[in-house]
C-alpha positions as CSV (number, residue, x, y, z in Angstrom):
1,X,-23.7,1.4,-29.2
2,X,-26.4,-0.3,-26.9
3,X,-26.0,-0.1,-23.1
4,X,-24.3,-3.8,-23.3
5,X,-21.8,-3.1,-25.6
6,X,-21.0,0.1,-23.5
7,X,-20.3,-2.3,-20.3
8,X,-18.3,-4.4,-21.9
9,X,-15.1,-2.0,-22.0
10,X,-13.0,-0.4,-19.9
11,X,-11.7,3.3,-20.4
12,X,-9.3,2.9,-22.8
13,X,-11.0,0.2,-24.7
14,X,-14.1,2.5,-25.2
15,X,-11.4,5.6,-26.4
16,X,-9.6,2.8,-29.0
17,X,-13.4,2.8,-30.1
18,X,-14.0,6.0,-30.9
19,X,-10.1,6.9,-32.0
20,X,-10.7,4.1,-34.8
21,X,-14.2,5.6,-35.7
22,X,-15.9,2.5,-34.5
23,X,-18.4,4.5,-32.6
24,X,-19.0,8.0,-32.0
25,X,-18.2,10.1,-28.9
26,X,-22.1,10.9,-29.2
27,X,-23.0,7.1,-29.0
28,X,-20.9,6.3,-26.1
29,X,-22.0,9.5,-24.3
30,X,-25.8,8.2,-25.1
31,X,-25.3,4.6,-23.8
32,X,-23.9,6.1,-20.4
33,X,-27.2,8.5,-19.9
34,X,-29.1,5.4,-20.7
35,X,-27.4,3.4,-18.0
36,X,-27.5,6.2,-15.3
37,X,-31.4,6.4,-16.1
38,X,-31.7,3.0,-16.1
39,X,-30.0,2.1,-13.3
40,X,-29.0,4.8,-11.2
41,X,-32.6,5.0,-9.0
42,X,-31.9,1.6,-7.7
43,X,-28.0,1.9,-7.0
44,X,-28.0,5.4,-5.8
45,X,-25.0,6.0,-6.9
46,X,-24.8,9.5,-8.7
47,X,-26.4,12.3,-6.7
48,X,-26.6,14.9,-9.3
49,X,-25.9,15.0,-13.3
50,X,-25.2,16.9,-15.8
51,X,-25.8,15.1,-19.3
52,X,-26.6,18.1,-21.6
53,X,-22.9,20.5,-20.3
54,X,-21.0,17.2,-20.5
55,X,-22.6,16.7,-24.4
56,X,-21.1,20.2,-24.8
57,X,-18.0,19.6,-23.5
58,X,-17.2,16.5,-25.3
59,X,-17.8,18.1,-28.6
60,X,-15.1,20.7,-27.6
61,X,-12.3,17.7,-26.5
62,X,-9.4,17.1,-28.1
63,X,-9.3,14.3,-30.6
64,X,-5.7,13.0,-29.5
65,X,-6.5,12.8,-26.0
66,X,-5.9,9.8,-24.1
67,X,-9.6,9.3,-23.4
68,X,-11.2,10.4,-26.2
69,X,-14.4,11.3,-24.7
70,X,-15.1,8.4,-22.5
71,X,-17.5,9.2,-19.6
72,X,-16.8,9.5,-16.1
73,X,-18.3,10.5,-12.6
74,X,-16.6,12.9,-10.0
75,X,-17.1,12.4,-6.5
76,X,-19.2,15.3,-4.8
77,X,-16.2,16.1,-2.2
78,X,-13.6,18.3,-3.2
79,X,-13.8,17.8,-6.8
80,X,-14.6,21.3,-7.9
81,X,-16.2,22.2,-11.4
82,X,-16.7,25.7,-11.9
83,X,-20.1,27.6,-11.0
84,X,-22.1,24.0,-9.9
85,X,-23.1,22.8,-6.5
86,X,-20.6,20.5,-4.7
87,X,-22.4,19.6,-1.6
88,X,-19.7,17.9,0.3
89,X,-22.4,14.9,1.0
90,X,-24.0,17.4,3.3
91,X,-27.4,19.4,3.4
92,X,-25.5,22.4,4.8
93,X,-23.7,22.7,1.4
94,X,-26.4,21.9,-1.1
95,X,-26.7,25.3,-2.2
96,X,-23.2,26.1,-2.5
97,X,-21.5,26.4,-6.1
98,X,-17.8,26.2,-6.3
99,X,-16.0,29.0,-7.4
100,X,-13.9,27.5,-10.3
101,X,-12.2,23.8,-11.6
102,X,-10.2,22.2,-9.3
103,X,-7.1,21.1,-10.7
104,X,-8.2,17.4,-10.9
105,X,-10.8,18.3,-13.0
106,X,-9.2,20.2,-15.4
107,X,-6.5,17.5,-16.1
108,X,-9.3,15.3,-16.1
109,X,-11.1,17.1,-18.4
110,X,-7.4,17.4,-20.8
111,X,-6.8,13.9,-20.8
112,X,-10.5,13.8,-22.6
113,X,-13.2,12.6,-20.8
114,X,-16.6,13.8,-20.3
115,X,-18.0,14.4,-17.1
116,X,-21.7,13.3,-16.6
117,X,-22.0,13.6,-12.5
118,X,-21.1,13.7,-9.2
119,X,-21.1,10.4,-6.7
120,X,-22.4,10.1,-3.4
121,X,-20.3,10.2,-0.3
122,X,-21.0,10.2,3.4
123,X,-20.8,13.9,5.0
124,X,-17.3,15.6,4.2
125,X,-16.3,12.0,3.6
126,X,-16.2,11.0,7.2
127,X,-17.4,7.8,7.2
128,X,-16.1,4.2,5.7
129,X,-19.8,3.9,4.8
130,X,-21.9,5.9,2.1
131,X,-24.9,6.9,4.5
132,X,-25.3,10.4,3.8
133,X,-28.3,12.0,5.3
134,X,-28.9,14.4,2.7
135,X,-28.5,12.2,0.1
136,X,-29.5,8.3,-1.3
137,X,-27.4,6.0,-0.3
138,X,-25.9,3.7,-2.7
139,X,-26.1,0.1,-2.8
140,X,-23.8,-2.9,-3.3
141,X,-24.1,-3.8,-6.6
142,X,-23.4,-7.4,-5.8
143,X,-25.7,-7.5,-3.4
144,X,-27.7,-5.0,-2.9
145,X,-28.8,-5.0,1.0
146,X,-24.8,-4.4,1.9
147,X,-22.8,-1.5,1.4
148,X,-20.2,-0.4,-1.2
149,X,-17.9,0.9,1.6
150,X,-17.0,4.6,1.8
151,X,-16.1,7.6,1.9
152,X,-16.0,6.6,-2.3
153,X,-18.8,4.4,-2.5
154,X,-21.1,6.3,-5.1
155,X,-18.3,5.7,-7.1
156,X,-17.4,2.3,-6.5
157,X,-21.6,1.4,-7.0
158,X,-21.0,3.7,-10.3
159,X,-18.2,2.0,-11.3
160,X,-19.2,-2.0,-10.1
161,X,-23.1,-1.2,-11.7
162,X,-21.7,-0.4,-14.9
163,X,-22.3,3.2,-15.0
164,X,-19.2,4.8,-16.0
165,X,-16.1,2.0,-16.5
166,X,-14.1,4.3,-14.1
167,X,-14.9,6.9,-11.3
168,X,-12.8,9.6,-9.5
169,X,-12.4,9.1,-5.6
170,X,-10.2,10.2,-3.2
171,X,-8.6,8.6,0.1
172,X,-7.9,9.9,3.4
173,X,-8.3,6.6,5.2
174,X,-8.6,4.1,2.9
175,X,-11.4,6.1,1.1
176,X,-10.8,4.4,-2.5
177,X,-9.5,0.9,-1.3
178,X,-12.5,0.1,0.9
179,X,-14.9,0.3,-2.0
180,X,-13.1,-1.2,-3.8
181,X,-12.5,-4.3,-2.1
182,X,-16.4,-4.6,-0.9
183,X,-16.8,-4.1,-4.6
184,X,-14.5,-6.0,-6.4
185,X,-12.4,-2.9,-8.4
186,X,-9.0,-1.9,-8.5
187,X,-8.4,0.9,-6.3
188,X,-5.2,2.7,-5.7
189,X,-4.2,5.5,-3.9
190,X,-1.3,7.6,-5.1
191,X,1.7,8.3,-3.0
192,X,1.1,11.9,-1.1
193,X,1.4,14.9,-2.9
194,X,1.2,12.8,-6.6
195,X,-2.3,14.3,-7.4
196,X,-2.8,18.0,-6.6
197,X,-6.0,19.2,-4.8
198,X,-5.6,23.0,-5.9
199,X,-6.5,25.4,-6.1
200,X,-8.8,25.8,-3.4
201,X,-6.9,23.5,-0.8
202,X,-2.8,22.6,-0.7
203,X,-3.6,19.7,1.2
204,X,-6.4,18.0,3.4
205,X,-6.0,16.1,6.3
206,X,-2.3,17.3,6.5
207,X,-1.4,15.6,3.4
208,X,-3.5,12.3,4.1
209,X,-5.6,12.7,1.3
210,X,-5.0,11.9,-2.2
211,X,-7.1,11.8,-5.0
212,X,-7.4,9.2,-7.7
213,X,-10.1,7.0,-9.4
214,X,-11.7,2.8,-8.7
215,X,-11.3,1.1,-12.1
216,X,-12.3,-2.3,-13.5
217,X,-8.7,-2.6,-14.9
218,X,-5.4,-1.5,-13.9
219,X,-4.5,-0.2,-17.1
220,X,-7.4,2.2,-16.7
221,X,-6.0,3.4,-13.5
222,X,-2.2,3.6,-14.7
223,X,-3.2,5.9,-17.8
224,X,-5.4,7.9,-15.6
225,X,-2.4,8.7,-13.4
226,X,-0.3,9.5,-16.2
227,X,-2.4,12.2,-17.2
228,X,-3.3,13.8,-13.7
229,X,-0.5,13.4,-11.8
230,X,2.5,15.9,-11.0
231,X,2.1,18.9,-8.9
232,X,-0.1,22.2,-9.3
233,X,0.8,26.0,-9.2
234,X,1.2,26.7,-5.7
235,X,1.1,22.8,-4.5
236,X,2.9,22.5,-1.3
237,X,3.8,19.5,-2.6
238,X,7.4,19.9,-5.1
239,X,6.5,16.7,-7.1
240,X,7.1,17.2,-11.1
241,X,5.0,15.5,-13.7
242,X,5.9,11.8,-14.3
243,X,5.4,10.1,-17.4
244,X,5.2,5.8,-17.7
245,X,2.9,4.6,-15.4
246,X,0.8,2.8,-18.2
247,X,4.3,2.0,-19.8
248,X,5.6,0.4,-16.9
249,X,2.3,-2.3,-16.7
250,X,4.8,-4.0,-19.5
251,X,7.1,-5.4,-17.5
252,X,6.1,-7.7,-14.4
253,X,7.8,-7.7,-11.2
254,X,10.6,-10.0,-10.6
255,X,11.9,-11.4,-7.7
256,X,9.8,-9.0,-5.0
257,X,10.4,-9.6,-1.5
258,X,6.9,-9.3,0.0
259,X,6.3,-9.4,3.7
260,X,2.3,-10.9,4.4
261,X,0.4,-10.0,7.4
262,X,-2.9,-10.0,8.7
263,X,-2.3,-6.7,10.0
264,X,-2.7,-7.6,13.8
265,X,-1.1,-4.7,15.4
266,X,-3.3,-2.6,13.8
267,X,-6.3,-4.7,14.5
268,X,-5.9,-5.5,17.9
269,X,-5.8,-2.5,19.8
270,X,-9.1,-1.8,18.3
271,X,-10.9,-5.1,19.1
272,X,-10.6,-6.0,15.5
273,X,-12.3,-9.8,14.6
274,X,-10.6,-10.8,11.3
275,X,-13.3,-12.8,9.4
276,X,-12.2,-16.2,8.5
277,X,-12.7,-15.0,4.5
278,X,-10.6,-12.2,4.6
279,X,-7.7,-14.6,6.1
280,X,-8.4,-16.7,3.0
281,X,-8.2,-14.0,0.8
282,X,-5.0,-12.7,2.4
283,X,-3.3,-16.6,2.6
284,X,-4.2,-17.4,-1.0
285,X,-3.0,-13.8,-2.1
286,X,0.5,-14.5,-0.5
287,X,0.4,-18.4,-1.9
288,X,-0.4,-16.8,-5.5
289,X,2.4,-14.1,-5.5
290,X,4.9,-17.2,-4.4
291,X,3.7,-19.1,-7.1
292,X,4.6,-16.2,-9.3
293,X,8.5,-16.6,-7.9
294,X,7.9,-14.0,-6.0
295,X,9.5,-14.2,-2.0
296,X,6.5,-14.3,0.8
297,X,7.5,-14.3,4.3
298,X,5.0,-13.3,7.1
299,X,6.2,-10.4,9.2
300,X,4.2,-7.4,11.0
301,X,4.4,-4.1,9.8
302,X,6.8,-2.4,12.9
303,X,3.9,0.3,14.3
304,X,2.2,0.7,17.0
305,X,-1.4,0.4,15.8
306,X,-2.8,2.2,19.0
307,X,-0.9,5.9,18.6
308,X,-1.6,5.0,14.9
309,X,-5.2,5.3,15.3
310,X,-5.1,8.2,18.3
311,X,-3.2,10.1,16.0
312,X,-5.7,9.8,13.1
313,X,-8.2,10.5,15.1
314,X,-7.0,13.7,16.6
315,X,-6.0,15.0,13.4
316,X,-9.7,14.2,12.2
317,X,-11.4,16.3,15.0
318,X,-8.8,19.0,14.6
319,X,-9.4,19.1,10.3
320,X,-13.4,18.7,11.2
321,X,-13.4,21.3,13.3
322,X,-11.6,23.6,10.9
323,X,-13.7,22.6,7.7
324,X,-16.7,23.5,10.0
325,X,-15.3,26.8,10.9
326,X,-14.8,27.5,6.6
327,X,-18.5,26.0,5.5
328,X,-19.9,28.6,7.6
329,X,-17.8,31.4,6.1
330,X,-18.6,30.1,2.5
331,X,-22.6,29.7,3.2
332,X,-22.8,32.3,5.8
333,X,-24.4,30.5,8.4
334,X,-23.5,30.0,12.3
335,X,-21.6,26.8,12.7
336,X,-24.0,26.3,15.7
337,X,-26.7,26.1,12.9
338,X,-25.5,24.5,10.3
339,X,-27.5,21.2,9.1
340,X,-25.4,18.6,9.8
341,X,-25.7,15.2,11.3
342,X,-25.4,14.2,14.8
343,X,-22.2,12.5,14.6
344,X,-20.5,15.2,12.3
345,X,-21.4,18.2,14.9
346,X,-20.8,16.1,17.6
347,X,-17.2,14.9,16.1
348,X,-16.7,19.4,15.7
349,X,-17.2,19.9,18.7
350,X,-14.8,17.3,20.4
351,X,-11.9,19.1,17.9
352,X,-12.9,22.8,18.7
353,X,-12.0,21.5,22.6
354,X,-8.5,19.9,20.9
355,X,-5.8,21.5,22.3
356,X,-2.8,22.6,19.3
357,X,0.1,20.6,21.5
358,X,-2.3,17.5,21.0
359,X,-2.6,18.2,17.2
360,X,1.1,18.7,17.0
361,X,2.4,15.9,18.6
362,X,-0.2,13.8,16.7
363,X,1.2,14.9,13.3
364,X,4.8,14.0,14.8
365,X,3.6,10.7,15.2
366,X,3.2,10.5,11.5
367,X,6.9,11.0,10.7
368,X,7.8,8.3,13.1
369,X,5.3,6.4,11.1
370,X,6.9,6.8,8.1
371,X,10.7,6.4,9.1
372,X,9.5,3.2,10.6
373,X,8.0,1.9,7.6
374,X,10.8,3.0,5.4
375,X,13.2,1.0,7.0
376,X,10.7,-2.1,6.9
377,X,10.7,-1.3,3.3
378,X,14.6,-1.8,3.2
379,X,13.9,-5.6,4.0
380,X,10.7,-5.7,1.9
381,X,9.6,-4.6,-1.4
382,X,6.1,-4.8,-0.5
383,X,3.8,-4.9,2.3
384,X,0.6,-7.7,1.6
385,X,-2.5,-7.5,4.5
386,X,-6.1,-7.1,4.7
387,X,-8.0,-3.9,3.1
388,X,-10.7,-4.4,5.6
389,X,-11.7,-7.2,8.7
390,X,-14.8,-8.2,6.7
391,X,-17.0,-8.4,3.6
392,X,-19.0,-5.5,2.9
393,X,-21.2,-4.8,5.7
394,X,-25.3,-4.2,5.4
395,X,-26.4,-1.2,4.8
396,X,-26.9,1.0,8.0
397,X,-25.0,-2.1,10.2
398,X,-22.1,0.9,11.2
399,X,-24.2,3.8,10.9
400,X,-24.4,5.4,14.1
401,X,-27.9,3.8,16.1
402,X,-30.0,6.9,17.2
403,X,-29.1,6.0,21.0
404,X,-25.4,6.9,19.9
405,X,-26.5,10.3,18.1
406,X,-28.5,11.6,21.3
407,X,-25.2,10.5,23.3
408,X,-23.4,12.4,21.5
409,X,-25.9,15.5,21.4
410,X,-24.7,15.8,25.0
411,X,-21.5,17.5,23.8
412,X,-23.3,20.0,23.4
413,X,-23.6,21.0,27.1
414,X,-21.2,23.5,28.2
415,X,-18.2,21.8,29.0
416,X,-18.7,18.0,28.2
417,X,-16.4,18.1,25.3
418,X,-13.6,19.2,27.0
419,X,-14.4,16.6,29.8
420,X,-15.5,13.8,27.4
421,X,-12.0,14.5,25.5
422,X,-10.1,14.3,28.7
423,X,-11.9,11.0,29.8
424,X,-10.5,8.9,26.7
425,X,-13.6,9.9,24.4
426,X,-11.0,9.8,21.0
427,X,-10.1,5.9,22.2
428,X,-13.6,5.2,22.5
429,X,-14.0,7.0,18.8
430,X,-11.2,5.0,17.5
431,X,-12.7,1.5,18.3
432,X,-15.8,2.3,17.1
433,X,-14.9,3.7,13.5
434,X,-11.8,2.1,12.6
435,X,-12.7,-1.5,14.3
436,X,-13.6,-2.7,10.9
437,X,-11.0,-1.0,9.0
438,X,-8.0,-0.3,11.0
439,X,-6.0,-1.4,8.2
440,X,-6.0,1.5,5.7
441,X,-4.8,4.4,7.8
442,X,-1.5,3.7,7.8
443,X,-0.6,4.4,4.0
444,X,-2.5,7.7,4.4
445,X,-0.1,8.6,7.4
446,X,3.3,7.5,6.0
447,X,2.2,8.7,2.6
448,X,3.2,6.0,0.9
449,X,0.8,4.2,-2.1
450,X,-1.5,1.3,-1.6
451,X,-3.8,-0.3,-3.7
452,X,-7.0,-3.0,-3.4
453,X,-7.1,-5.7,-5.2
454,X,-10.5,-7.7,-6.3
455,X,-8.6,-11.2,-5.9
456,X,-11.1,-13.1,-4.1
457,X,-15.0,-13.6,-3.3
458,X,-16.6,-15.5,-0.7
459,X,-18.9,-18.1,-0.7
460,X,-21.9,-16.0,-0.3
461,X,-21.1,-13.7,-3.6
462,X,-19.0,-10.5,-1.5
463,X,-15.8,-9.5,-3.2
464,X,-12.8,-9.3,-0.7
465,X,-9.9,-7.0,-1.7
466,X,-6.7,-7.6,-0.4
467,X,-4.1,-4.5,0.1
468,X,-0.7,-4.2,-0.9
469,X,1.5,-1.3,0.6
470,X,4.9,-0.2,-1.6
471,X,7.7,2.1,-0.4
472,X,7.1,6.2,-0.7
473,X,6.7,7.1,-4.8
474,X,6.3,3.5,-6.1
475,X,3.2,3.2,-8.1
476,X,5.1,1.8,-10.9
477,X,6.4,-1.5,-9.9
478,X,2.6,-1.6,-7.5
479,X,1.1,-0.8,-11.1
480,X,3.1,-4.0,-13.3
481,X,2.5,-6.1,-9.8
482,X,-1.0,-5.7,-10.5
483,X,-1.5,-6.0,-14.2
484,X,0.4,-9.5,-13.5
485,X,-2.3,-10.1,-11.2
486,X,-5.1,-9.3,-13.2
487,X,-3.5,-11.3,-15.9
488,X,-3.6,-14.0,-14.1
489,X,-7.1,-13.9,-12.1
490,X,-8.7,-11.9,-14.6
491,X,-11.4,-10.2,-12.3
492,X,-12.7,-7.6,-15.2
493,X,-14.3,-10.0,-16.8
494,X,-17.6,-9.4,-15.5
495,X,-19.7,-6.9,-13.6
496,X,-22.1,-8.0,-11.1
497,X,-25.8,-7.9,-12.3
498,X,-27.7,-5.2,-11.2
């Protein structure tokens, strides 16, 4: 199998392939390496591999498996494999090996595939870009100066460059769907609680994250969650298995009453400029899904997109602050002198000042959240809006400028956190990293599964995504929505060239 052949299926394609001994595990196995080599020093993308232990492994997987030895990527955050480094995207965890599998990776591994790498990711995923720097930073694959979005964006570049045809990710604030709508892939993240981040954390970001992969095709996605989903030993989260997620891409939607916004009281608060292609995107999504017989009406989701960002942000500083705390118990080194980036200590030291009352009446803010959009949900099936305010952006556009990282070095003067916090310093955060993508939080706060979809692309070659929200627990009828979709549009028909 040569490197074009390789790129030319999905997933499950490739594993039909092997299953019917049209190829060998070896030979798919082979074509990735030769694409990572190929490819990989221009896209950035993977930050470590492990060809020769994922040769090994595949030997060992089970014939019958869903997967059948197809290659795949993990992202270097939280996705534990036994006795190897997982750097977090940070220089003060490159030497640090993780004690054993994380759940995800073991199920990964069971459902067969063969894991070759870990993707890039901004440090401890904190960023909706991929600038890590410890780390390369991974490129656009469609166009190369901009970025593939972040915290996932090794893996959407992996993924979009023809690397691996799918990529693990995870989402705490819209962490898989903003790669994948700057890079034209499917991305959906799982309702909370459906993918277990055992055994070495119950749940991140109180429950905000949830783990899953950016495919080319939605089938890849809905088998992927058939075989990982359901809860872990010990999960705080009391969610069984569930089977027929890839079953359920047979039967379309009918009759959905979708509500369409451009997701202004999110937006606004923050200063948001919606670019005029994103509108189109949006506006030809909604005119598509009528066209399927499907009800569109325009209506606002009923939150208040200010306390919605405050109380992301506050839960951020206070989780920072904390994960701080633990990388200097697991590397044994000061958190005052730990290598990290400006922003990052900075951003610890504003939640070491946070006050618990603050962090607690934050998280409340999450259940009104979530009631609020459950009864929208009563009038609508399913919430349409933007993924993100524009195309991807250019690479180091939102990274912060140096004037903003020796700003923030001032924190670390006795007292000025405490002050700076007190003076509206998590407002002034909140415009300035979620004022392109104040969109995306809300799923990760109500819990409740959203997805990217790669249904448009602007005149001057930049995918747009456009997001669709479904009631708590309703991957399913997202899932067949979808595979309609891609039916109709179908966007896996090419990759961009690299």
């Amino acid at each position: 199998m040569d490197v074009g052949d390789y790129r030319a299926h999905d997933a499950l394609g490739l594993a039909a392939l092997i299953r019917a001994g049209e190829v060998s595990r070896e030979e798919v196995l082979a074509a990735a390496c030769a694409a990572i080599e190929a490819d990989n020093p221009a896209l950035g993308a993977v930050v470590r591999t492990r060809f020769e232990r994922a040769a090994e492994e595949a030997r060992a997987l089970d014939a019958d498996a869903p997967f059948a030895g197809v290659p795949t990527l993990t992202k270097d955050l939280l996705m534990a494999i036994g006795g190897e480094p997982l750097a977090f995207g940070s220089a003060a965890m490159a030497e640090w090996r993780a004690p054993e599998d994380s759940s995800l990776v073991r199920r990964v591994r069971e459902a067969g595939f063969a894991i070759l790498g870990q993707t890039a990711t901004p440090e401890l995923g904190l960023m909706g870009i991929t600038e890590p720097k410890a780390f390369p930073h991974p490129v656009n694959p469609w166009a190369p100066a901009h970025s593939p979005g972040g915290s996932s964006g090794g893996s959407a570049a992996a993924v979009a460059g023809g690397l691996v045809p799918l990529a693990l990710a995870g989402d705490g604030g819209g962490s898989i769907r903003i790669p994948a709508s700057h890079c034209g892939l499917f991305g959906l993240k799982p309702s909370r609680g459906r993918v277990p981040l055992g055994p070495m954390f119950g749940e991140v970001w109180q429950g905000a994250v949830v783990e899953h992969a950016l495919t080319r095709s939605v089938r890849d996605s809905a088998a992927l969650l058939d075989a990982i989903n359901g809860m872990d030993e010990g999960s705080p989260w009391p969610l069984p298995r569930e089977a027929g997620f890839l079953a359920a891409l047979e039967r379309p939607p009918e009759g959905l009453r979708v509500a369409v916004s451009l997701g202004e009281p999110l937006g606004a608060p923050l200063g948001t400029r919606l670019d005029p292609e994103v509108r189109r995107a949006v506006e030809q999504a909604a005119a598509r899904l009528e066209g399927l017989g499907h009800h569109v009406e325009w209506a606002d989701p009923p939150v208040d997109g200010e306390a919605l960002a405050d109380s992301y942000l506050t839960l951020y500083l206070g989780h920072l602050a904390a994960d701080l705390a633990w990388i200097s118990e697991q590397t044994g080194v000061p958190v005052s002198r730990l290598a990290l980036e400006p922003s990052t200590r900075a951003i610890g030291r504003l939640g070491r000042c946070l006050p618990a009352r603050d962090y607690e009446s934050a998280k409340r803010y999450w259940n009104r959240a979530a009631r609020e959009m459950a009864a929208f949900h009563r009038r609508f099936d399913m919430l349409l809006m933007p993924v993100a305010a524009t195309p991807a952006p250019r690479r180091g556009e939102l990274y912060p400028s140096a004037a903003r990282e020796r700003l923030m070095s001032l924190l670390a003067i006795p007292g000025s956190a405490h002050l700076a916090l007190r003076a509206g310093m998590l407002k002034r955060l909140a415009a300035d990293s979620l004022r392109r993508t104040p969109y995306t939080q809300l799923a990760n706060l109500t819990g409740q599964p959203a997805m990217s979809l790669p249904l448009h692309i602007t005149p001057e070659g930049l995918p747009v995504g456009v997001q669709v929200l479904g009631p708590m627990g309703d991957e399913k009828r997202l899932l067949a929505l979808a595979a309609r979709l891609e039916a109709e549009v179908a966007w896996g028909r090419h990759l961009p060239r690299v």
